[in-house]
Every structure is written in C-alpha cells, then in structure tokens.
C-alpha positions as CSV (number, residue, x, y, z in Angstrom):
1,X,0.0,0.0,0.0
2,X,2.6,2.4,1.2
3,X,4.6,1.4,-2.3
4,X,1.5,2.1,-4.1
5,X,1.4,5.5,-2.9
6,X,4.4,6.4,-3.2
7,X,4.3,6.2,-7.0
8,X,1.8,8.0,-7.5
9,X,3.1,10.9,-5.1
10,X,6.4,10.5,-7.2
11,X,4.6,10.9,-10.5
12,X,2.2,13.9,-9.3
13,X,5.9,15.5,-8.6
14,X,7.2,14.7,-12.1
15,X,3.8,16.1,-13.6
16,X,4.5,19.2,-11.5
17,X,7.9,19.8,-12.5
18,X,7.1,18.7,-16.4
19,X,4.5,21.5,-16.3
20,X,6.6,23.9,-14.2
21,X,9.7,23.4,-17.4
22,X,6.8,23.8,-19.9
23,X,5.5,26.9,-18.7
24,X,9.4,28.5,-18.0
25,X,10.0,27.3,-21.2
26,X,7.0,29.0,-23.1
27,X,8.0,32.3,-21.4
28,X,11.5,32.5,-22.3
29,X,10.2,31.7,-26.0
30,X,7.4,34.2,-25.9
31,X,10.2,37.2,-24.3
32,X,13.0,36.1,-26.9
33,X,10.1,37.0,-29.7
34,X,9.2,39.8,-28.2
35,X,13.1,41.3,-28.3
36,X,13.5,40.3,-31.6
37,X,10.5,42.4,-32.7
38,X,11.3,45.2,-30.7
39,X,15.0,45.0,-31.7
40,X,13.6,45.1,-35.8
41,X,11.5,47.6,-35.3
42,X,13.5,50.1,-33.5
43,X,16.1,49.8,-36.5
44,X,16.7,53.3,-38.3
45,X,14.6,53.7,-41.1
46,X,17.3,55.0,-43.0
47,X,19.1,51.5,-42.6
48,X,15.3,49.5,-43.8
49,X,15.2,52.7,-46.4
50,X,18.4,53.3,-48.1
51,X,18.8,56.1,-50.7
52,X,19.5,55.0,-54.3
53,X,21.3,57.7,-56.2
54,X,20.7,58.5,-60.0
55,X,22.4,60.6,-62.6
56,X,20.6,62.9,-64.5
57,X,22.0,65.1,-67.7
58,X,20.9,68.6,-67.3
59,X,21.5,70.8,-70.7
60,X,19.1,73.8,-72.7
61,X,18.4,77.4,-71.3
62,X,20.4,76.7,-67.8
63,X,22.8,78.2,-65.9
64,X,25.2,75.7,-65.6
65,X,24.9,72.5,-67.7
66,X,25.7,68.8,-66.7
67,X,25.4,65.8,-65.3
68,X,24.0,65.7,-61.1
69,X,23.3,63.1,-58.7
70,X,20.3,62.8,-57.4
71,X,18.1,60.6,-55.4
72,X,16.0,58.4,-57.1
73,X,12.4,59.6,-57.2
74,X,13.5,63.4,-57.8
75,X,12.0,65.3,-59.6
76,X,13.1,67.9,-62.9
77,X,12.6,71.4,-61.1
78,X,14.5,69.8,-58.1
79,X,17.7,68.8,-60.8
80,X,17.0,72.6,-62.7
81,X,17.4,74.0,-59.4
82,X,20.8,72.3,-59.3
83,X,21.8,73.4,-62.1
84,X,21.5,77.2,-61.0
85,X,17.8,77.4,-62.6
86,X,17.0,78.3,-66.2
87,X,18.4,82.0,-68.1
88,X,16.0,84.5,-69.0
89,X,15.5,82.8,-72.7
90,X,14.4,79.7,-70.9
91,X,10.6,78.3,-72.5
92,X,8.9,77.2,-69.7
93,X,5.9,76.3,-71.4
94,X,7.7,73.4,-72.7
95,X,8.9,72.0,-69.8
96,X,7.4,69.8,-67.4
97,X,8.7,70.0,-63.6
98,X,7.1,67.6,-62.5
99,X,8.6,65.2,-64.6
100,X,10.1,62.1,-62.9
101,X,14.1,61.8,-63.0
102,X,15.4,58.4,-64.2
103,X,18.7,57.0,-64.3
104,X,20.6,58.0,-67.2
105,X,17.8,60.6,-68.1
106,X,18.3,63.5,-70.5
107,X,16.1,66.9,-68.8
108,X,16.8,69.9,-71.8
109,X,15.2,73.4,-70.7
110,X,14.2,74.0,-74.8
111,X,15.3,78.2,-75.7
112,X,12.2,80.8,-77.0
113,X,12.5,81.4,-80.6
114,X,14.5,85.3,-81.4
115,X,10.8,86.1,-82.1
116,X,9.3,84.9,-78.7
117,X,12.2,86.6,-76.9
118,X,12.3,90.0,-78.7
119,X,8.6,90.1,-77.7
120,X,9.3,89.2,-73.7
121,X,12.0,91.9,-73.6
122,X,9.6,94.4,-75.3
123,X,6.9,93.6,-72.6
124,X,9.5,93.6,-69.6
125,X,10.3,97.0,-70.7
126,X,7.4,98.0,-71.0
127,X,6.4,96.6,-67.3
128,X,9.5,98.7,-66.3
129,X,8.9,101.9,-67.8
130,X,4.9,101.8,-66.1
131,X,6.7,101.4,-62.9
132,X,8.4,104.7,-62.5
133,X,7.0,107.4,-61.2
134,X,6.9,111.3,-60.9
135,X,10.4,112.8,-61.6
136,X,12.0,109.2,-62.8
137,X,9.2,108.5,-65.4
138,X,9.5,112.7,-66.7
139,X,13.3,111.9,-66.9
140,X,12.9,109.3,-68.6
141,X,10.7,110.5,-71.1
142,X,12.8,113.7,-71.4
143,X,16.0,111.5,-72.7
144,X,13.2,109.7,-75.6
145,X,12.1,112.9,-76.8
146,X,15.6,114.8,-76.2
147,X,18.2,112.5,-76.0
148,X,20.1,111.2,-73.3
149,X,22.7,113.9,-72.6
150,X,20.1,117.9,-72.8
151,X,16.8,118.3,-71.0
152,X,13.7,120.1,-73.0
153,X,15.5,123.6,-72.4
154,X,18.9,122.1,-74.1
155,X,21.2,122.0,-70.5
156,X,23.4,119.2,-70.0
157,X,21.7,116.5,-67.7
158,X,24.6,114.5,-65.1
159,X,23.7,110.5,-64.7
160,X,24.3,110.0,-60.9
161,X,25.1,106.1,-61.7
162,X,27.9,107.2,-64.4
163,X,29.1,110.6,-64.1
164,X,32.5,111.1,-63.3
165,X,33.9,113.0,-60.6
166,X,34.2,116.2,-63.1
167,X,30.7,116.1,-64.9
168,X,29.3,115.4,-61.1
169,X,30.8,118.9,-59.9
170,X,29.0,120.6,-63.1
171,X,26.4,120.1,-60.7
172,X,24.5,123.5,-58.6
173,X,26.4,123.7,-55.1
174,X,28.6,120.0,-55.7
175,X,32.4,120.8,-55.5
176,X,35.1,117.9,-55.5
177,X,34.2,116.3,-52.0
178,X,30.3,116.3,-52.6
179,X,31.3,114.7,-55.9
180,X,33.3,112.3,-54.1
181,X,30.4,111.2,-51.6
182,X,28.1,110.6,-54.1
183,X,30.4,108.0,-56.2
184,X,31.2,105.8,-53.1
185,X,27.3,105.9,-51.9
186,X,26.7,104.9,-55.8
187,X,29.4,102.3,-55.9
188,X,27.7,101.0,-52.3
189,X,24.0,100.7,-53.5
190,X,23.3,102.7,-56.4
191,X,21.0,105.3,-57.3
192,X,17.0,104.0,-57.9
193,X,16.0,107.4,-58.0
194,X,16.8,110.9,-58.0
195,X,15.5,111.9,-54.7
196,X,18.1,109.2,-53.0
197,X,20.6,111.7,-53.5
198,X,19.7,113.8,-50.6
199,X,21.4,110.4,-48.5
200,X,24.4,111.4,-49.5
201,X,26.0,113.6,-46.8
202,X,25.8,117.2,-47.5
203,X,22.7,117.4,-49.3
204,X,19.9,118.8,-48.1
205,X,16.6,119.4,-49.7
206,X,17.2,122.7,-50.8
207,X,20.5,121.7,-52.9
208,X,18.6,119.1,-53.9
209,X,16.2,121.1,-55.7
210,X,18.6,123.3,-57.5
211,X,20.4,120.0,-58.7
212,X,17.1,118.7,-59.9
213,X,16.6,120.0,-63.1
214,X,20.2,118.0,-64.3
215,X,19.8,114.8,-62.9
216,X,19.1,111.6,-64.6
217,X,19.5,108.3,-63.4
C-alpha cells in the first residue's frame, strides 16, 4: 500500500515539475520573440530605407549644364534647381517640372525662338517703364524725346550712376568732395531714383532742388 502511494506521489511531482519546465520554457520563447520584434522595429529607417542615387544630364536654357546626382524619385525642377535654374531665354511652357528623373535621363530646358524673346523683352520694358513714377518717369521720357545727354531747355543733364567726378561737380552747389560722396554711396547701392541723393552727406533738400533740373539716373 505504502509502495502504491508512493508512485503516485512520485509521478504527481514529475507532472508538476514537467508542467513547471513547460510553462518557464514557453515564457522564455514568448520574451525572446518579443526582443526580436522590438529590436527590428527600433532599426533606423534609414538602414530599412536606403537612398539610391541616380544621374541625371541637365543641358538647354540653364545656368550651368551637366550631369547631377540625385536621389531616385526626384524630380526635374528639383535637378534645374541644381543646375542654377534656367536664363532668361528659358521656354517654360515646354517644360514639365514635375517630370520624374530616371537613371541615365536627359532633362533639356528647350530656348524661346528670337521672335518669342524679342517680344518678352519688349513687354518687360514696358512693365519697367509703367513702374516709374513722378520725376524718374519725366526723366525718362525727357531723354526719348531729347536725347540722353540735354533736357527740353537744351542743358546738360549729369547721370548720378555714371558721371564722373568732373561732370558730377557741373552740378549747382557740388564741388570735389560732394562729388566724391556721391560716387562711393553709388558704388555702395546705387541710385534707384533721383530723390536718393539727398542720403548722401551734405545734401539737403534745398541743394537738392537746384540740382534737380540735371539729374538723370
């Protein structure tokens, strides 16, 4: 009797134990998964996402023509743009930017015909021109009319963004200094308009106005 029961106490240990390995066994499995999951997931997605470089040829109405590496999926304003953007005779109608880049690809930025350019200089002059005002736009139309050098009464008009130093003291009340300050503020920014030369140290408002009449930009 006692022999009996002890074999079946000994196997309800064993089942124990089995069960016990089972169960540390299954954890260990499931917390190894788990790492490896956490560990693939965590990787950088620029190691699961490399960049794959292409090269483009880049040639037409651009600044600076060649070939540039790019990454795949780019697309053509992003390789103009590389390239220092197209000139002014650049014909953008005929050129799609949101064309796709491939390996090996040819992008040309085609050229407006002589006609189509003459015609966009006309109208930027023309856009120019309507944006001057008061004494710029009467100067300017005084030089058509007149030529460049006499106003309407025949005196000698000075350009403050060419004159030299000795046409500049032809000017009312500008001797060799004044003439002096107003090529180094014209060699700093330039003259937009005529009124911009009372910055210039020593001119006042009423110099100004007796230099008026002469000026031209």
């Amino acid at each position: 009797m006692e022999k009996r029961t002890l074999q079946k106490l000994g196997l309800l240990c064993a089942s124990v134990a089995l069960c016990s390995a089972a169960s540390w066994w299954s954890g260990n499995s499931n917390e190894e998964a788990d790492r490896q999951v956490k560990k693939l997931t965590e990787q950088p997605v620029v190691e699961q996402m490399q960049e794959i470089k292409i090269t483009v040829c880049v040639s037409g109405a651009v600044a600076k023509p060649g070939l540039y590496e790019v990454t795949k999926g780019s697309r053509a304003q992003q390789v103009i743009e590389l390239a220092g953007g197209v000139t002014e005779e650049a014909d953008m109608d005929r050129v799609n930017l949101a064309q796709l880049c491939k390996d090996g690809g040819h992008i040309k930025v085609p050229r407006l015909s002589k006609a189509r350019m003459k015609k966009k200089m006309e109208d930027k002059a023309m856009v120019n021109d309507s944006n001057l005002t008061g004494d710029a736009k009467n100067v300017t139309d005084l030089q058509k009319n007149h030529g460049p050098d006499r106003n309407i009464s025949g005196e000698m008009l000075v350009s403050l963004n060419s004159a030299s130093e000795t046409e500049l003291t032809q000017l009312p009340g500008v001797g060799a200094a004044t003439a002096r300050r107003i090529i180094s503020f014209r060699k700093r920014q330039g003259f937009q308009r005529v009124e911009e030369l009372m910055k210039v140290p020593g001119i006042g408002p009423a110099k100004f106005e007796k230099m008026k009449p002469y000026l031209v930009l």
